[in-house]
Backbone of each chain as ProteinMPNN parsed JSONL, in Angstrom:
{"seq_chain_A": "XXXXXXXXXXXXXXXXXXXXXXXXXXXXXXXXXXXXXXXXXXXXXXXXXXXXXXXXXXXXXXXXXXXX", "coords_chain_A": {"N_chain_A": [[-7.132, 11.784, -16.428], [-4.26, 12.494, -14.644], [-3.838, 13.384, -12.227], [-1.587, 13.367, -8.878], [-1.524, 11.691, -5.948], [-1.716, 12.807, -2.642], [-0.499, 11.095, 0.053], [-1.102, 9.0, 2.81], [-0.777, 7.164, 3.878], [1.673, 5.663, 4.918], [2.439, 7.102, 7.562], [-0.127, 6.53, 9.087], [0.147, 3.685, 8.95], [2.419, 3.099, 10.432], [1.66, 4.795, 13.022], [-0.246, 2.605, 13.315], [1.232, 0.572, 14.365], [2.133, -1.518, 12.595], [4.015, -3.456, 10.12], [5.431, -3.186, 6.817], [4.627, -5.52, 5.801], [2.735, -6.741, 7.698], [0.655, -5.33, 7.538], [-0.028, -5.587, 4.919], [-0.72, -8.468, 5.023], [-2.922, -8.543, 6.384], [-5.142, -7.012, 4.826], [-5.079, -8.463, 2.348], [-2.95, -8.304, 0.595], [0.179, -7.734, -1.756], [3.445, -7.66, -0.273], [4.872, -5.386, -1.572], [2.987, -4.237, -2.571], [2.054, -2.496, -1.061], [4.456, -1.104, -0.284], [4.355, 0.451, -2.819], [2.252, 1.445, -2.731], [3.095, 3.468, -0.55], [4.891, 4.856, -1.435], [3.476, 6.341, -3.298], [3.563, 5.095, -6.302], [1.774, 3.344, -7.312], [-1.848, 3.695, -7.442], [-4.161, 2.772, -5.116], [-7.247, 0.543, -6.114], [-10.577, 1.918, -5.486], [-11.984, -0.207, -3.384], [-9.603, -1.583, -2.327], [-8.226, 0.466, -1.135], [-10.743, 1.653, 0.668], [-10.425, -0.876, 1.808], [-7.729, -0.48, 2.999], [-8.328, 1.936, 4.936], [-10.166, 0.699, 6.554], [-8.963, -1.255, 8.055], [-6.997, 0.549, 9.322], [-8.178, 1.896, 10.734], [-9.461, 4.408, 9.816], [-10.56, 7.062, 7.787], [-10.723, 7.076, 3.873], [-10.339, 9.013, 3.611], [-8.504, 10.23, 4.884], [-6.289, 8.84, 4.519], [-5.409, 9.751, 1.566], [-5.31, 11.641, -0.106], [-5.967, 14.644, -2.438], [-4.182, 17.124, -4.225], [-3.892, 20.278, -3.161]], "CA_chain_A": [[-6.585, 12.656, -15.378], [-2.872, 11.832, -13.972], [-3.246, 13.44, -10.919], [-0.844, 12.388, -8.295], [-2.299, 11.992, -4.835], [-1.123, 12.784, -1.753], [-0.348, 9.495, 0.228], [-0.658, 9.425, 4.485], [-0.34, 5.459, 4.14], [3.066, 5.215, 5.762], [1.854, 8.068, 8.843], [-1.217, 5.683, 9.585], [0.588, 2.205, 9.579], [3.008, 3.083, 11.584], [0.678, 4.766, 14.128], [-1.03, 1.693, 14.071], [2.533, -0.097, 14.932], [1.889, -2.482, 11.484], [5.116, -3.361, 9.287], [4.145, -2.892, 5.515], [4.215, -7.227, 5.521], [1.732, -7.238, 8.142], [-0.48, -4.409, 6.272], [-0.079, -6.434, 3.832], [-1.5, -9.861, 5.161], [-3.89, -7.754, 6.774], [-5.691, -6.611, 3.733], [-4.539, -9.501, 1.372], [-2.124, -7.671, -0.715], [1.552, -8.164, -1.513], [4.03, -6.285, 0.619], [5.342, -4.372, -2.794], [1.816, -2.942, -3.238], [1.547, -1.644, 0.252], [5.164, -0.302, -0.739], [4.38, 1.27, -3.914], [1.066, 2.975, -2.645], [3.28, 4.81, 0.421], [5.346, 5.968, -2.359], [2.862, 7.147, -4.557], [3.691, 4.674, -7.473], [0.714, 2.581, -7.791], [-2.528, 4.289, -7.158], [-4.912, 1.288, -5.08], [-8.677, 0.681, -6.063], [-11.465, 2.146, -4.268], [-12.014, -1.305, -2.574], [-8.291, -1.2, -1.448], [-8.343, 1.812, 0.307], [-11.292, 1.249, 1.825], [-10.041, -1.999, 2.863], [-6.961, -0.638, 4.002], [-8.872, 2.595, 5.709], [-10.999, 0.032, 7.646], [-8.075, -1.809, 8.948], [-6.483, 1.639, 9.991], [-9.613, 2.683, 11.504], [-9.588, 5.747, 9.536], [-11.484, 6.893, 6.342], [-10.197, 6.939, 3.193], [-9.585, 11.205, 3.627], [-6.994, 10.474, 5.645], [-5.285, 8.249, 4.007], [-5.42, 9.709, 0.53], [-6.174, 13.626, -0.241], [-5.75, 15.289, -3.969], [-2.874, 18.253, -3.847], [-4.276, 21.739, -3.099]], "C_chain_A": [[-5.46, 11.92, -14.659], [-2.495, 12.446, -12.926], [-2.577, 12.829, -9.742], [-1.228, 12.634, -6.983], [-1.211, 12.276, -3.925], [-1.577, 11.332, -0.625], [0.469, 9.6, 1.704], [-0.405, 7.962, 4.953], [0.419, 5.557, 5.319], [2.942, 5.998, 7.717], [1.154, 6.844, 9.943], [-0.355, 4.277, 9.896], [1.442, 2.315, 10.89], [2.845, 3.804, 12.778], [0.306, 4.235, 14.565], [0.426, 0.412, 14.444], [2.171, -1.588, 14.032], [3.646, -2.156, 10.524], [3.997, -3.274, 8.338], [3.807, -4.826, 5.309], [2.935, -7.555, 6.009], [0.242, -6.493, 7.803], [-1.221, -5.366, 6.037], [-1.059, -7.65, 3.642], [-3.008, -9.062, 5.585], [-5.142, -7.487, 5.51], [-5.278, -7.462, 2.444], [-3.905, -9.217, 0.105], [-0.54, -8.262, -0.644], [2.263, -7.369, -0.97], [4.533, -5.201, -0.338], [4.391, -3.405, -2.752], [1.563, -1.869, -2.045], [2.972, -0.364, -0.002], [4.845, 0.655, -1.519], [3.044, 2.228, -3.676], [1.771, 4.103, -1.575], [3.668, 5.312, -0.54], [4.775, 6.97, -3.492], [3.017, 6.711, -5.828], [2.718, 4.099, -7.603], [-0.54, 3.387, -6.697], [-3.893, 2.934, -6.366], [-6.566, 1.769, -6.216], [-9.661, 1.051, -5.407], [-11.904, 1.186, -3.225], [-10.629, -1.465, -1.66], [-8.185, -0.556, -0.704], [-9.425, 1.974, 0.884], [-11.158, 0.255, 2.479], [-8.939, -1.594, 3.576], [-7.212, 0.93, 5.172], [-9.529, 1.739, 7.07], [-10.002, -0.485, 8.457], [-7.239, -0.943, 9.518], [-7.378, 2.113, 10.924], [-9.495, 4.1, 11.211], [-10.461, 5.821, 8.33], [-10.431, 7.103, 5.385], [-9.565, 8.668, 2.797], [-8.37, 10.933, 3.941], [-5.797, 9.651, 5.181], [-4.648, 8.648, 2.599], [-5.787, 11.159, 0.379], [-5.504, 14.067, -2.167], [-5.15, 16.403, -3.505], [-3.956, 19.386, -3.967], [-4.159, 22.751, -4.599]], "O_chain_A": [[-5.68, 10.836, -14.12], [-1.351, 12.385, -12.475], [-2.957, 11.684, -9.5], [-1.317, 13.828, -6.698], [-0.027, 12.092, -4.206], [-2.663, 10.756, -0.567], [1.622, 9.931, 1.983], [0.032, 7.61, 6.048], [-0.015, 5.546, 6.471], [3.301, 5.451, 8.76], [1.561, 6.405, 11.019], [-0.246, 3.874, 11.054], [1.249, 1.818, 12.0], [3.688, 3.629, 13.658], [0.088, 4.347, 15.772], [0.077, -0.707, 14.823], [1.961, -2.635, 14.644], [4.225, -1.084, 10.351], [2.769, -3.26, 8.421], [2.816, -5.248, 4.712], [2.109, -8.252, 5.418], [-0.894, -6.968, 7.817], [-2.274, -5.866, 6.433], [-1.839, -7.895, 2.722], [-4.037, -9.174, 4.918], [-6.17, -8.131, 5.717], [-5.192, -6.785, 1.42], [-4.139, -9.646, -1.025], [-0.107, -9.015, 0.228], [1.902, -6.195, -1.046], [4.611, -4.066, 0.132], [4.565, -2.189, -2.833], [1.036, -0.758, -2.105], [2.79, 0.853, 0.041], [4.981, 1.8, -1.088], [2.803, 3.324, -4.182], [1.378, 5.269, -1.53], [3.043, 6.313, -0.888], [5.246, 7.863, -4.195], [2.748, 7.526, -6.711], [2.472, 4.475, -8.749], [-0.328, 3.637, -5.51], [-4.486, 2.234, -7.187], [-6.85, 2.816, -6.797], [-9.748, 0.358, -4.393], [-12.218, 1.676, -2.14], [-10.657, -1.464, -0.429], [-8.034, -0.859, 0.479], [-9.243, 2.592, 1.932], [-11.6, 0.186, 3.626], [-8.821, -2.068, 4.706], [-6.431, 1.076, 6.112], [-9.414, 2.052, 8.255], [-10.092, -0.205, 9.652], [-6.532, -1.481, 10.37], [-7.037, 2.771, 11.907], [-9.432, 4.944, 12.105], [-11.033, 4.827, 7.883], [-9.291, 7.305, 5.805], [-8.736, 9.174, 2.041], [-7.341, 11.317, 3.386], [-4.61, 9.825, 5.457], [-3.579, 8.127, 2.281], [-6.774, 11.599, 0.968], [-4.566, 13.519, -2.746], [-5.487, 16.789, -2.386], [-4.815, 19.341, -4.848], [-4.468, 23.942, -4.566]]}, "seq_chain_B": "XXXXXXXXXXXXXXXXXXXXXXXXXXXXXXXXXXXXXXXXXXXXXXXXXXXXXXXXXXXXXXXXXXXXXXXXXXXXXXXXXXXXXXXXXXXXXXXXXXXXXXXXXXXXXXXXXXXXXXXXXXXXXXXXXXXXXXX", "coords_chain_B": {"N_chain_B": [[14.702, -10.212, -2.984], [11.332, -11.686, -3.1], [9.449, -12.334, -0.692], [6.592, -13.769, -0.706], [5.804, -17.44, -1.567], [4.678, -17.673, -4.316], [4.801, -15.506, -5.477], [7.66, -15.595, -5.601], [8.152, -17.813, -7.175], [7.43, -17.49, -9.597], [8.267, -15.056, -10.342], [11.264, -16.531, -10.69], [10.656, -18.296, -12.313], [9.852, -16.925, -14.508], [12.042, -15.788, -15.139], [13.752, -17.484, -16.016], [12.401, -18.986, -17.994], [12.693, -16.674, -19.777], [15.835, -16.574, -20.299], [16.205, -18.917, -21.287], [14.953, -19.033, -23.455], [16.273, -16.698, -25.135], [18.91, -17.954, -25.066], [18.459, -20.012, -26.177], [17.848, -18.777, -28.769], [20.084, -16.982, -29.618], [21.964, -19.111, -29.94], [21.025, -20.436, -31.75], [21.173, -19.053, -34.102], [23.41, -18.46, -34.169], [24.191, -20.615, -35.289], [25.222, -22.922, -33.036], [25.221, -25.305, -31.412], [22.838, -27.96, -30.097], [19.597, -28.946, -32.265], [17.021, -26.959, -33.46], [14.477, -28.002, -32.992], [14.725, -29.508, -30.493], [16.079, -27.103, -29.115], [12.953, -26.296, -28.636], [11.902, -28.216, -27.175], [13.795, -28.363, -25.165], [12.856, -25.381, -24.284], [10.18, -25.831, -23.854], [9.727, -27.601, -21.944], [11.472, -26.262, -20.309], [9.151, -24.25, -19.167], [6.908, -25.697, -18.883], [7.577, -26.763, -16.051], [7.813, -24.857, -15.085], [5.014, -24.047, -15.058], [3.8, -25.989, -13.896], [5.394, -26.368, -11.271], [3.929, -23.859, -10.265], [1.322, -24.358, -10.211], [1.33, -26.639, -8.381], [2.239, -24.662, -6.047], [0.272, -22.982, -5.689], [-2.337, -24.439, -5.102], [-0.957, -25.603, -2.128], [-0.486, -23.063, -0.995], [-2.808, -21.359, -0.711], [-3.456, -18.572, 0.309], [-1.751, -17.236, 0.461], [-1.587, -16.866, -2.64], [-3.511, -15.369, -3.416], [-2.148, -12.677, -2.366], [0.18, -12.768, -4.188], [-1.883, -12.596, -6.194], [-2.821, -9.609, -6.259], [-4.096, -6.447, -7.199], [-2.174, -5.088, -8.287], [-0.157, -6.655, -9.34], [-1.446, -7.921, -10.748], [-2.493, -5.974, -12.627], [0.095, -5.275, -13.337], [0.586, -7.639, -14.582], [-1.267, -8.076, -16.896], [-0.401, -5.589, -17.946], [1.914, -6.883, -19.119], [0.781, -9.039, -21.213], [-0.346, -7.468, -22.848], [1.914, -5.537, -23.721], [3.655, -8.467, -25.451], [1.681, -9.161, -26.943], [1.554, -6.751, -28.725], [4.413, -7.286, -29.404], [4.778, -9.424, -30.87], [3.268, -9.238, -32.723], [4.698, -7.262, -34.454], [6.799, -8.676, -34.206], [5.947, -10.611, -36.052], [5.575, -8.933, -38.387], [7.691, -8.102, -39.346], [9.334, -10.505, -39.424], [7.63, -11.374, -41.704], [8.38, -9.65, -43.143], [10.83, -10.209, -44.009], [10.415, -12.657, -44.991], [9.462, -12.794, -47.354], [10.663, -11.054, -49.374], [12.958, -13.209, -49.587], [14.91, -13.138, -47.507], [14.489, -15.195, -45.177], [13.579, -18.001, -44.311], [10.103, -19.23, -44.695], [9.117, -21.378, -43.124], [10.986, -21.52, -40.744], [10.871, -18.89, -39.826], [7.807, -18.806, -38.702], [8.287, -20.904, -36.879], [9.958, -19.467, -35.081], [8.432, -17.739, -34.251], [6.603, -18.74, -32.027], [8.648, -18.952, -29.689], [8.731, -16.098, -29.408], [6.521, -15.466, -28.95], [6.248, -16.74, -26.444], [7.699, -15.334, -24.551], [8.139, -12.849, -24.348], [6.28, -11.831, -22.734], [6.968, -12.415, -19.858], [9.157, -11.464, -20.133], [8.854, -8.922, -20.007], [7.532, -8.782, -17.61], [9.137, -9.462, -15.487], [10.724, -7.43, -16.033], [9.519, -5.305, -14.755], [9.055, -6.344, -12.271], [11.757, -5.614, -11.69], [11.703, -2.868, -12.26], [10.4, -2.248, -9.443], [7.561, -2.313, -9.857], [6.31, -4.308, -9.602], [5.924, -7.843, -7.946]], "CA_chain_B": [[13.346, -11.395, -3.454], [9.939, -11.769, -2.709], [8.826, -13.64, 0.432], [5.872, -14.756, -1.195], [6.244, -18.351, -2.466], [3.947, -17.523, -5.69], [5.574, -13.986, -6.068], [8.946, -15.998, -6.286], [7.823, -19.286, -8.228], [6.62, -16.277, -10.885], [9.675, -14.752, -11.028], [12.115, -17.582, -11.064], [9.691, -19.135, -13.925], [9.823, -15.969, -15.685], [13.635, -15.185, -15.224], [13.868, -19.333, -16.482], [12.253, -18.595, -19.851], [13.064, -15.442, -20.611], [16.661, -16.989, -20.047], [16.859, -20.444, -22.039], [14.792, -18.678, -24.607], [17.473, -16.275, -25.574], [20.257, -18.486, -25.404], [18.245, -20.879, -27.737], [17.733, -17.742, -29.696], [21.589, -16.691, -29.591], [22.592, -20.125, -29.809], [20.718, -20.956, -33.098], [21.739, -17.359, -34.796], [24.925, -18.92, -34.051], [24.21, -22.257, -35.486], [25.768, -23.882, -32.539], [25.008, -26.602, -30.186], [21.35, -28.777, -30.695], [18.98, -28.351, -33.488], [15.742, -26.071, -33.242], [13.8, -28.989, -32.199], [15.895, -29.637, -29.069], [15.419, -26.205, -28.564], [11.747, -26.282, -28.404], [12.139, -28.96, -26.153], [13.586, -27.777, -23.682], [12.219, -24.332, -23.718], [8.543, -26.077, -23.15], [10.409, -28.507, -20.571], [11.326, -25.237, -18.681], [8.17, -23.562, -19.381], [5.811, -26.483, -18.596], [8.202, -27.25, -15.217], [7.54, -23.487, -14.073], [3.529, -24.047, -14.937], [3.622, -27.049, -12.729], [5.646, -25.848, -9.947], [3.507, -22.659, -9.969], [0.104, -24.661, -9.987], [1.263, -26.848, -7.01], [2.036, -23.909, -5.074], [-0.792, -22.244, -5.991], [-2.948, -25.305, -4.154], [-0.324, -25.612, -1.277], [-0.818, -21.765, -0.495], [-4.024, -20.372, -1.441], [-3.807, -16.927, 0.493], [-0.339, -16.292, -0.844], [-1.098, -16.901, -4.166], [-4.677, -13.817, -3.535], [-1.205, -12.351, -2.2], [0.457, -12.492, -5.776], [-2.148, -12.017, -7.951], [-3.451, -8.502, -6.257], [-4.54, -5.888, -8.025], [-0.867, -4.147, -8.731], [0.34, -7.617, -10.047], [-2.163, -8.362, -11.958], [-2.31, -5.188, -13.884], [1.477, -5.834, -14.505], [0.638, -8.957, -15.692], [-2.195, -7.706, -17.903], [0.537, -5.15, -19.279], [3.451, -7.998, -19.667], [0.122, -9.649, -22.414], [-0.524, -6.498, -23.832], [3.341, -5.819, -24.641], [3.619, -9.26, -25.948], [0.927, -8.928, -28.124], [2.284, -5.941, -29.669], [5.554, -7.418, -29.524], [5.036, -10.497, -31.34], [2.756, -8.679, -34.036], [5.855, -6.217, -34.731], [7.856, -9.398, -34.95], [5.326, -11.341, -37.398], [5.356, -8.094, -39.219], [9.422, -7.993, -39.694], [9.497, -11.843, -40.592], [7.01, -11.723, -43.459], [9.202, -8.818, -44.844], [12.076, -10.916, -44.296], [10.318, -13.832, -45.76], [8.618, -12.125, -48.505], [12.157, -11.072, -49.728], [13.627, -14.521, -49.662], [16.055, -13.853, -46.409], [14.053, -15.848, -43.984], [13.181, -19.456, -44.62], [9.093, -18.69, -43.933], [9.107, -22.195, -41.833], [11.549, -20.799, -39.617], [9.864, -17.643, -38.904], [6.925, -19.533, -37.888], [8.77, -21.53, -35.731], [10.638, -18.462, -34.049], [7.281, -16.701, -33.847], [6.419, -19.303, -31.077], [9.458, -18.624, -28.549], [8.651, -14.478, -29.041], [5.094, -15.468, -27.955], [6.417, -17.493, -24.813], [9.225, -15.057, -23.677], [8.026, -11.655, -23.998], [5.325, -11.402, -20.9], [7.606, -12.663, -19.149], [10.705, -10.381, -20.083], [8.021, -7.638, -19.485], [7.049, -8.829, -16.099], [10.574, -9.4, -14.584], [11.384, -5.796, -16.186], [8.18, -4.373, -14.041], [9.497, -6.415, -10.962], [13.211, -4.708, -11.145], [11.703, -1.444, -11.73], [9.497, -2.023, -8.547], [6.456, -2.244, -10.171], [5.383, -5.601, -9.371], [6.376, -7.977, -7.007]], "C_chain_B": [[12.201, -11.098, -2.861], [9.807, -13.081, -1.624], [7.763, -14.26, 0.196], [5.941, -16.157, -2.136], [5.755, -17.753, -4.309], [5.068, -16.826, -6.306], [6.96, -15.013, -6.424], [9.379, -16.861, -6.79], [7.916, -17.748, -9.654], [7.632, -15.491, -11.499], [10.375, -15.584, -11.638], [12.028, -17.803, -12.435], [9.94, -18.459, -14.792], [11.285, -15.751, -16.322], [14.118, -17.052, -16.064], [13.548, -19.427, -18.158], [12.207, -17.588, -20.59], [14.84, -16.108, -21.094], [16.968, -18.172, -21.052], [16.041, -19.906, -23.267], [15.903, -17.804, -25.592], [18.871, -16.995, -25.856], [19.95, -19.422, -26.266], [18.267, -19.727, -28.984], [19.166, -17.542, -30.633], [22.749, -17.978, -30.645], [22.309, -20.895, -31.592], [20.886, -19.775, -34.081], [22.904, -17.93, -35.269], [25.243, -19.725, -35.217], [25.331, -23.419, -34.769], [24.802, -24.367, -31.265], [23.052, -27.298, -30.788], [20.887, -28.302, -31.728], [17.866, -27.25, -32.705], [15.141, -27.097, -32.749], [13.795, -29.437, -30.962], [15.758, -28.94, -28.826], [14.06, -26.148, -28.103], [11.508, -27.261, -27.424], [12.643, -28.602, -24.848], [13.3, -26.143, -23.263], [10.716, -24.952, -22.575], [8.866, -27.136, -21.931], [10.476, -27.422, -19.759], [9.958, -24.379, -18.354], [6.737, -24.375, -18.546], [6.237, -27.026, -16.991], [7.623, -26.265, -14.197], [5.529, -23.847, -13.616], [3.318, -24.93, -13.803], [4.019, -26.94, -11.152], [4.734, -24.511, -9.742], [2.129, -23.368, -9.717], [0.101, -25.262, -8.626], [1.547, -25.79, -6.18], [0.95, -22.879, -4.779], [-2.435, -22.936, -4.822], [-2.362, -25.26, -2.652], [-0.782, -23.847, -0.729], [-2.028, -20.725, -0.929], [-3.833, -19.353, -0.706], [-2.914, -16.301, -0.029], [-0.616, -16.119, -2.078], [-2.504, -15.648, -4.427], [-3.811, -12.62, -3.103], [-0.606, -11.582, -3.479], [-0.282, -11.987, -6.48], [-3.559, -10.633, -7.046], [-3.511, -7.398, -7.061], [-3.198, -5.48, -8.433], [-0.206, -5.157, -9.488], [-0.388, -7.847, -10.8], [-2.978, -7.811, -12.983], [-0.926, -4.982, -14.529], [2.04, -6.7, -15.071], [-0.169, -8.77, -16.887], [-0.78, -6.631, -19.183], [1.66, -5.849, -19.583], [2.379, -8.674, -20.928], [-0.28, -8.728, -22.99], [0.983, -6.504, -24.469], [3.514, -7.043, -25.546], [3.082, -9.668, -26.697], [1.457, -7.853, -29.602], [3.857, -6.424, -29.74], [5.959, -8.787, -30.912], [4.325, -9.886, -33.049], [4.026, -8.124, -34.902], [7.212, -7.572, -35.305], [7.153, -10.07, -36.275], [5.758, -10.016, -38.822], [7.056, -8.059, -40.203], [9.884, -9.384, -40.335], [8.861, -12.347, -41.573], [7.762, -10.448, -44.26], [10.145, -9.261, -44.787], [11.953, -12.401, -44.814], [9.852, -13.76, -47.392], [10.14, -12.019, -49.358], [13.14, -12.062, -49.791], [15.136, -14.301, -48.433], [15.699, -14.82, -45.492], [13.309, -17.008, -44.568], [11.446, -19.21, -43.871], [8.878, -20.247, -42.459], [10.111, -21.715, -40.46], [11.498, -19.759, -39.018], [9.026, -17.984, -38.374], [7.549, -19.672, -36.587], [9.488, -21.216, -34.498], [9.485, -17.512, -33.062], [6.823, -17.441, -32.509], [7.28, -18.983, -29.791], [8.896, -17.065, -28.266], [6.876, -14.869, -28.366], [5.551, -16.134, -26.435], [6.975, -16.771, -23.895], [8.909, -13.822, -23.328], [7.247, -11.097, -22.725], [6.295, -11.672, -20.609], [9.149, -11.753, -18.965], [9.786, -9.35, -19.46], [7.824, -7.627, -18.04], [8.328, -8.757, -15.476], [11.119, -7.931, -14.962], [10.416, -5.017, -14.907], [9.061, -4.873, -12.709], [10.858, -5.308, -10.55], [12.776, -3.232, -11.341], [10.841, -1.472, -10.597], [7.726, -2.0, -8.804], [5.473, -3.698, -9.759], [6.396, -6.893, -8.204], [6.631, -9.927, -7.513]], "O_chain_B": [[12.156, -10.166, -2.059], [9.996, -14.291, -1.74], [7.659, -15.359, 0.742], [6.117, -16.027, -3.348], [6.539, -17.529, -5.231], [5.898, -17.159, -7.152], [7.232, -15.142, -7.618], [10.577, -17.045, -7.007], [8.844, -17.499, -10.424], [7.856, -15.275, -12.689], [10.369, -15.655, -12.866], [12.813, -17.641, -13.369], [10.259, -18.925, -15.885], [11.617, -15.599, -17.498], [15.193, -17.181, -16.65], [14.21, -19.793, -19.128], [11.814, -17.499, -21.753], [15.061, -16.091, -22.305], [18.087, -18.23, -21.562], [16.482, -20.383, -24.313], [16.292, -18.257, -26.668], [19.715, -16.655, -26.685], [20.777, -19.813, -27.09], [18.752, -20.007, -30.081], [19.352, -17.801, -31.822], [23.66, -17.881, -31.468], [23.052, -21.564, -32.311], [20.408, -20.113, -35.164], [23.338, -17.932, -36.421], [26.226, -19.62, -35.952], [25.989, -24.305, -35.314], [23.981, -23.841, -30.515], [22.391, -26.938, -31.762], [21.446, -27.359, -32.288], [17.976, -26.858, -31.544], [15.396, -27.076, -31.545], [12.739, -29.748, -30.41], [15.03, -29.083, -27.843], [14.014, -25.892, -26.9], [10.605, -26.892, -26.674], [12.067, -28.558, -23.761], [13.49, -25.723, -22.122], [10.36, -24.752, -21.414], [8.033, -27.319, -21.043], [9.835, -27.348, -18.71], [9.821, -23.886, -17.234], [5.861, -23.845, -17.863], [5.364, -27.733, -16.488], [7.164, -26.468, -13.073], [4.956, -23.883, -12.527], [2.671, -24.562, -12.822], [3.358, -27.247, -10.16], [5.021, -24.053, -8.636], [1.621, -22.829, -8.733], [-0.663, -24.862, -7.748], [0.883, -25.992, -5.163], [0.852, -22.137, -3.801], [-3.224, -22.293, -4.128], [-3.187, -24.892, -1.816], [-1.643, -23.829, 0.15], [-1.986, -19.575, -1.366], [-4.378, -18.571, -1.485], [-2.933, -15.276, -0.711], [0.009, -15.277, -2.724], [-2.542, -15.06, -5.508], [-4.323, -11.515, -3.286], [-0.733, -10.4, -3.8], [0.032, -11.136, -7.312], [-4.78, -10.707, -7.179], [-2.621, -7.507, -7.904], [-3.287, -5.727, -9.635], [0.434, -4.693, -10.432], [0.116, -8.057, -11.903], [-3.727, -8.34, -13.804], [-0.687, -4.666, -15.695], [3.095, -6.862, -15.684], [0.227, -9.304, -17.923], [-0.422, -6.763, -20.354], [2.433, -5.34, -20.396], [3.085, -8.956, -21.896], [-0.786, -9.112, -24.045], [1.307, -7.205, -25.428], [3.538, -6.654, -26.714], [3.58, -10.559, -27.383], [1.633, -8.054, -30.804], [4.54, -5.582, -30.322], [6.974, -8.972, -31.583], [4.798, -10.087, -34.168], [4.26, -8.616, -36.006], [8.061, -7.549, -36.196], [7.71, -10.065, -37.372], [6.149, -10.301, -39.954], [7.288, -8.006, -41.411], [10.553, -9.512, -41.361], [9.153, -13.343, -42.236], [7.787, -10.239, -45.472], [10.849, -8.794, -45.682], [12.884, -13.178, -45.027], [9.953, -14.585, -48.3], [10.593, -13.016, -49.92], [14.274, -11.683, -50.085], [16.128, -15.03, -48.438], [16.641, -15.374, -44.925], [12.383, -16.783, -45.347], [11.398, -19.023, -42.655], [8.596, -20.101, -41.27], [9.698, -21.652, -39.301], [11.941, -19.555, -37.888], [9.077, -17.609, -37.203], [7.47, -18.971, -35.578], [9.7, -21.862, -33.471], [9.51, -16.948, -31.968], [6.601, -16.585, -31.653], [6.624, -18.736, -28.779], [8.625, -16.737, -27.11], [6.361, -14.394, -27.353], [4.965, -15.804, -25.405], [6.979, -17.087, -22.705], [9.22, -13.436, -22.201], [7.556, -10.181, -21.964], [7.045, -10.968, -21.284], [9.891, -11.528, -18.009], [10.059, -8.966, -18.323], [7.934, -6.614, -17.349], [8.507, -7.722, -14.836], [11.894, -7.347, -14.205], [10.924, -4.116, -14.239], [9.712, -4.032, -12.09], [10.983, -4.536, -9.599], [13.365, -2.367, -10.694], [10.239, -0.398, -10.628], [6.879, -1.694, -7.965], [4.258, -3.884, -9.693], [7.521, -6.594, -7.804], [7.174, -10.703, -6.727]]}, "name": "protein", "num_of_chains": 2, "seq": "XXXXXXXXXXXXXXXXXXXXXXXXXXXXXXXXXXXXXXXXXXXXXXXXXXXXXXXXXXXXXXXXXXXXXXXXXXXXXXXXXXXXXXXXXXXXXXXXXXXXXXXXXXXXXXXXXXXXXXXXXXXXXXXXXXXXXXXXXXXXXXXXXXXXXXXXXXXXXXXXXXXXXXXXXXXXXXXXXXXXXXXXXXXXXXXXXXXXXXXXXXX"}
């Protein structure tokens, strides 16, 4: 299945007043990947997005939804 | 560039022997400048220079380097050793029909088959970085 998600990443960080570097350190990723998930090119792991849900203080709904 | 040391040891390294491999490649096509031997020399001189500078920074920065090798890098490192697998097969495959046929000296296919194993991850991975895929 190559569904393509919908992707509230970029909404949430910068709500939480986070560059994507400090995401980044935040959740021990590289700043590319934090890039490439706002854009919708790299899809994370379920451990990812709940790691980077937790550090948003949101769930992983909100960060991530499947298209209507 | 990449602000991560790793991320840009990894490149460099990569862009380093993708780089002196081809021009040994080019260069012995040619039949100019050193022998093949000399080549192999200093490919694994730049090759074994990168490993080393990439291991000390690897010690020197341990969170950068759980940085580098996160999951998005290190499934476009997994597909830079898949390509390279199929890449090098595809070449074995082309220099036993060019040895089989008497154009290719079979010792010197061997001995080429070694650089296409060293060079291709690495062309693969620096292709993934410039399309954004990896970092």
């Amino acid at each position: 299945m190559t569904t393509k998600l919908i992707v509230h990443l970029r909404a949430h960080r910068t709500q939480a007043k986070l560059t994507q570097a400090e995401l980044a350190d935040l959740v021990g990723v590289s700043r590319k990947t934090i890039n490439t998930i706002e854009n919708g090119v790299f899809t994370p792991s379920t451990t990812l997005a709940l790691t980077l849900a937790d550090q948003l203080g949101c769930s992983v709904h909100d960060l991530f939804a499947l298209p209507q | 560039m990449p602000a991560n040391p790793i991320s840009r040891a990894r490149l460099f390294g990569s862009i380093a022997t993708v780089v002196t491999t081809l021009t040994a490649i080019i260069m012995a096509s040619l039949s100019v400048g050193p022998s093949g031997l000399i080549w192999a020399g200093v490919i694994a001189t730049v090759a074994l220079g990168y490993a080393l500078w990439s291991f000390i920074l690897h010690v020197r920065h341990p969170k950068a380097a759980d940085a580098a090798w996160d999951e998005q890098n290190t499934i476009a490192h997994r597909d830079s050793l898949i390509f390279g697998f199929w890449a090098v097969l595809w070449v074995f495959i082309a220099f036993l029909g060019l040895s089989v046929t008497g154009h290719m000296d079979p010792a010197v296919a061997f001995y080429w088959l070694g650089p296409v194993l060293g060079a291709v991850p690495p062309a693969h991975y620096v292709v993934s970085v410039l399309r954004g895929r990896a970092e």
